[in-house]
N, C-alpha and C positions, 0 to 999 in steps of 0.2 A: 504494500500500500504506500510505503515510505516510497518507492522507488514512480509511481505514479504521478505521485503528486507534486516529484522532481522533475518530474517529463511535463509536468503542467505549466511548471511555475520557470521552465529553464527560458521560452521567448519573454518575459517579463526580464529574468537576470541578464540574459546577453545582452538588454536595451540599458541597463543602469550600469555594465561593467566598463562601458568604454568603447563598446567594439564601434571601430571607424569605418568601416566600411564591408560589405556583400560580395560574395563569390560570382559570378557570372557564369558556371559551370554548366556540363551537361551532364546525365544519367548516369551514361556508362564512358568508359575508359581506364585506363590500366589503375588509375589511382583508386577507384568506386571497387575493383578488384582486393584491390591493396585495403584499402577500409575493411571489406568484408573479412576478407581471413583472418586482419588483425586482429577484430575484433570479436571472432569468434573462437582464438584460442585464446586471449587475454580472458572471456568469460569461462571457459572449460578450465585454465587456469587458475583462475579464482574461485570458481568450487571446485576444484582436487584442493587445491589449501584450505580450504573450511573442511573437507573431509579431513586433511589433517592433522587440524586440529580437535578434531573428534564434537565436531556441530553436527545439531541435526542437519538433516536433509534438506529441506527449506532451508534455514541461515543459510548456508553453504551455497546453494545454488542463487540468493537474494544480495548474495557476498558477489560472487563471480559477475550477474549479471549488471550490480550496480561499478563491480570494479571498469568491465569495459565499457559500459556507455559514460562512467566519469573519465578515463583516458580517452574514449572519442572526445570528451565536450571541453576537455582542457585542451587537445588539440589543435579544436577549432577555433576557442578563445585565443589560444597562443595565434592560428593561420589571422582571426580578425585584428592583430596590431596593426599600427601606419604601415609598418614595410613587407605584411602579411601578404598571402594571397585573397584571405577577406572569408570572414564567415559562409560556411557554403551546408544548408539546410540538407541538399544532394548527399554530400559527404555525413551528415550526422544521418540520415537516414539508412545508409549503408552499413553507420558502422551499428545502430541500434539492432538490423536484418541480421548484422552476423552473430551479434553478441547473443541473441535469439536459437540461433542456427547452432551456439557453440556448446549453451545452456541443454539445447535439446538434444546435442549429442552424445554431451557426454552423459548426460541422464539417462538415455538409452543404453550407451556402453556398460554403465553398471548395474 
């Protein structure tokens, strides 16, 4: 639920942190690629570490999924400085897809 109401409230904070300026991107291309994968072993990563540490099941997968969509969104904060390439929604929607994709596989796996 915590991680919901971060997905509601993130276009609100990305208008109060600064960000200068918008990506002007498209869909796909090698970098939309590069999003997904990252960010679907950064979430399968971050629940093997909550199993780790011996969390339930939920924490663990609540852990991994919030760890890579907060590595997407500081990403993109860092891409939207002045000499950024500029907040790209494209990008944070990929990397949300894969961090989904990484959540459910490794779920699956065990």
């Amino acid at each position: 639920m915590r991680l919901l109401r971060l997905l509601i409230l993130l276009p609100g904070l990305l208008f109060i942190s600064g960000c200068t300026h918008m990506a002007n991107d498209r869909w796909t291309g090698k970098d939309k690629a590069q999003h997904f994968v990252a960010s679907a072993a950064l979430a399968a990563a971050g629940a093997a570490y909550g199993d780790r540490q011996n969390w339930n099941e939920a924490r663990s997968r609540s852990f991994g999924l919030a760890f890579s969509i907060g590595i997407g969104a500081a990403k993109e904060l860092y891409d939207s400085r002045a000499g950024g390439t500029g907040w790209s929604w494209k990008d944070f929607a990929w990397d949300v897809a894969g961090a989904a994709t990484g959540y459910s596989l490794y779920h699956i796996a065990r």
